[in-house]
N, C-alpha and C positions, 0 to 999 in steps of 0.2 A: 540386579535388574537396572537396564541405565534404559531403557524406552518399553512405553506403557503406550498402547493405543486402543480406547476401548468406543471410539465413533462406532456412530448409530447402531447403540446397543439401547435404546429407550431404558437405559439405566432410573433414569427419574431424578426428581429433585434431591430426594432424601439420599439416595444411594449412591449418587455422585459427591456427596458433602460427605458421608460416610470414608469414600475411598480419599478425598484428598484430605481429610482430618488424620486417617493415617497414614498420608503420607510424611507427614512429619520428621519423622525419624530414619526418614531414606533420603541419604545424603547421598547416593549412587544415580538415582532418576537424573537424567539430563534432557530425554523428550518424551512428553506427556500430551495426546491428544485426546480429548474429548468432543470431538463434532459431531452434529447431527442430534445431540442425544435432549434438544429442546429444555435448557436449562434453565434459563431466563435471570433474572435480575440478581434474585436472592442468589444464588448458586454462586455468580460472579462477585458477589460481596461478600462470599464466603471464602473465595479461591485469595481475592486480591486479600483478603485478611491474614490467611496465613500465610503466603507470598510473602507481605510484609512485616509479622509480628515472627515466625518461625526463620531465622535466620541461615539454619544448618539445610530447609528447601530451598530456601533464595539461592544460596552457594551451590548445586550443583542443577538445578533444573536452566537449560539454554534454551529448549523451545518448546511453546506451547502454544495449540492449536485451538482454540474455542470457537471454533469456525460454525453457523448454524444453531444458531442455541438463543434466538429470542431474545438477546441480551439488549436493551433498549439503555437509555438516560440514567438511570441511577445505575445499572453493571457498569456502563461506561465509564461513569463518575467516581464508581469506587476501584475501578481498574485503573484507571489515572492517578489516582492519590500512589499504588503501587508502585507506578511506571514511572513519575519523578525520580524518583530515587533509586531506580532498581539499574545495579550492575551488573548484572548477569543474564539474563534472557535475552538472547540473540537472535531469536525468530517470534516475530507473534504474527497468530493468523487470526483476524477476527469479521472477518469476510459472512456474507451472509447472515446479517444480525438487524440489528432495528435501533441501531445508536443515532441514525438520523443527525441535527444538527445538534444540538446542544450536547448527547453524549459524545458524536465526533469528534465535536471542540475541544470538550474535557482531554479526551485520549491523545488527539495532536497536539495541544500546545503543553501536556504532560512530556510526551516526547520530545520536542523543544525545547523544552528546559530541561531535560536529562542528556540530549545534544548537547547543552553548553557547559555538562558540566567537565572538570578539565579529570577530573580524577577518575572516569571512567575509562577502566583500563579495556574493557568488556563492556559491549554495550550493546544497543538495539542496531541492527544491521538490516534486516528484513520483517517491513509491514504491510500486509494487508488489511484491507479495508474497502475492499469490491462490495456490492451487492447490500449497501448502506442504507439506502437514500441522501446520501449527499448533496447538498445543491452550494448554489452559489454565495450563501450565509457565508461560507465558511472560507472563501476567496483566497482574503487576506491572512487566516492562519493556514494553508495549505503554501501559500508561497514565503511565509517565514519558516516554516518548516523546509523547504528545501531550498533557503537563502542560508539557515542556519546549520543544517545539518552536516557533521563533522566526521558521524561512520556509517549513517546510513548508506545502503546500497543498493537496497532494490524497495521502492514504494510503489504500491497498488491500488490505485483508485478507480477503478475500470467498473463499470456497470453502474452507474452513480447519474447524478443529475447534475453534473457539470455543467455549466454555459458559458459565454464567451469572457466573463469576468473574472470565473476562474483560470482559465484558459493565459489569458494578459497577466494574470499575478505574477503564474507560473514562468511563463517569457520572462518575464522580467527580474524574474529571481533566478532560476537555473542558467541564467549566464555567471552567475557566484558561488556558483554550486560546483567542485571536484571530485567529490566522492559518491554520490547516486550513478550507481551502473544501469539501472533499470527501474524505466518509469511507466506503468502500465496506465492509459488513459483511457481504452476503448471505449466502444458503447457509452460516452458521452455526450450529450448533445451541445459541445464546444462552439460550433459555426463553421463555417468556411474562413471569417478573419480571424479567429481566435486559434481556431486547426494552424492557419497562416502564421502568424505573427509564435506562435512555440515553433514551427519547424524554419522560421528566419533567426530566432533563436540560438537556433544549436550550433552555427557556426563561430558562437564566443567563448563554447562550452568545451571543454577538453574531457571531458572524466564520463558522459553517458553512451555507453553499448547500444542500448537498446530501448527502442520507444516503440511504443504498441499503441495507434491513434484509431483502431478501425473504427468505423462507420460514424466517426464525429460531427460529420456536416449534417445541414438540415435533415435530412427526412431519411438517415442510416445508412442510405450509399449514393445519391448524388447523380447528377446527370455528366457525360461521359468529358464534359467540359471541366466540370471541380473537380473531378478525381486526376485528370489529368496534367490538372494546376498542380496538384497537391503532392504529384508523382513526382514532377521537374523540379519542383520548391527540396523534395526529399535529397533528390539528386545532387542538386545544390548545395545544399546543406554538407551531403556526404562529403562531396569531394574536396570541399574548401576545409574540412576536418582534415581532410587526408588517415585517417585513422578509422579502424575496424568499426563498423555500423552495422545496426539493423534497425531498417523502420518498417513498420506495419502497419499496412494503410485499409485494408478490405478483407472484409471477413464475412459472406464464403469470398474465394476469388471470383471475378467475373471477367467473361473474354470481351477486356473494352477495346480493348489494344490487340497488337499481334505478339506483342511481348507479352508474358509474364509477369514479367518485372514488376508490373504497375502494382502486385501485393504485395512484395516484398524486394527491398535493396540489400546489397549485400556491397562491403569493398573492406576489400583487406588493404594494409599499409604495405 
């Protein structure tokens, strides 16, 4: 058996601790989700425990899913102690949970230092982290994380409490950044200068696909003047890459323009 998905099966506290205590001895599981199934704190100090005391799970589990599961400040804390040092899990999804600031911080600057480390041959590639509460506490470890990150490739902080602080970190680090293919920001409330100032950005940045900014200016889509800034700023951007892009700017589309275009760019090299 190499993939286990048992989301929202209200398995329960006891009976999800149950199944990942035997998993112990399956050294075949490579992806294991449990979402949805309302776990909460204990559950995640149970998972990160054997993650990091059972060695022969570490070695074959790449992605796991705890996406929905209540997991607040101490799951966060004890999934970081895990995530330091962990070489093998190549997707985490932790989206939808209640890590808030201080568990977030735990989790990113655990990734961060498991970024720097050189002997990971296999590492963390794909993190989610949507649907947090995130806010601007966390600025300055969001833009070391992707100043520092060495295999990261796709980071997810979309539906968070972003504001223009975060927004500036970010600029100013993802121009050192080559390896993030996709940076999901949506549904932050970044600003208009801070929307600005990442998509002036990009044109230092060689290595990001794909940027997802919708509804970041004040009040979630903006009057037909900022979107229209934000579309030529995109434009910009694009073509001075000269390299394959997509940005996303509006979410639903709205006919502000006669084009299309204005919710998403596209340009191939």
């Amino acid at each position: 058996m190499s993939t286990l998905d048992v989301s929202n099966n209200n398995i329960g506290n006891k009976g999800a601790q149950m199944l990942v205590l035997a998993l112990n001895s399956n050294e075949s599981l490579k992806s294991l989700s449990m979402a949805g199934n309302n776990l909460g704190d204990t559950f995640a100090k149970t998972m990160a425990s054997v993650l990091r005391q059972k060695e022969e799970t570490a070695r074959g589990l790449r992605h796991l899913n705890l996406s929905n599961n209540r997991i607040g400040i101490r799951g966060g804390d004890a999934l970081a102690d895990f995530l330091e040092t962990n070489e093998t899990i190549t997707s985490l999804n932790l989206s939808w949970n209640s890590l808030r600031g201080k568990g977030a911080v735990s989790v990113i600057n655990a990734v961060i230092n498991q970024q720097k480390l050189d002997l990971c041959a296999t590492t963390l590639r794909y993190l989610e982290l949507s649907w947090n509460g995130i806010d601007d506490s966390l600025a300055e470890s969001i833009g070391e994380l992707i100043k520092t990150a060495r295999v990261l490739e796709l980071l997810d902080l979309s539906h968070n409490r972003l504001g223009p602080s975060s927004s500036s970190s970010m600029a100013d680090n993802i121009v050192l950044n080559e390896t993030i293919k996709c940076l999901k920001l949506g549904f932050n409330p970044l600003g208009r200068e801070g929307t600005k100032k990442l998509l002036k950005s990009l044109k230092y940045n060689k290595g990001l696909r794909t940027l997802s900014i919708e509804n970041t200016i004040p009040d979630g889509k903006g009057d037909d003047s900022q979107v229209l800034e934000l579309y030529e700023l995109s434009q910009q951007a694009i073509n001075q890459r000269g390299i394959h892009a997509q940005i996303s700017i509006e979410y639903p589309p709205n006919d502000r323009l006669t084009s299309t275009g204005i919710c998403l760019l596209r340009l191939s090299s």
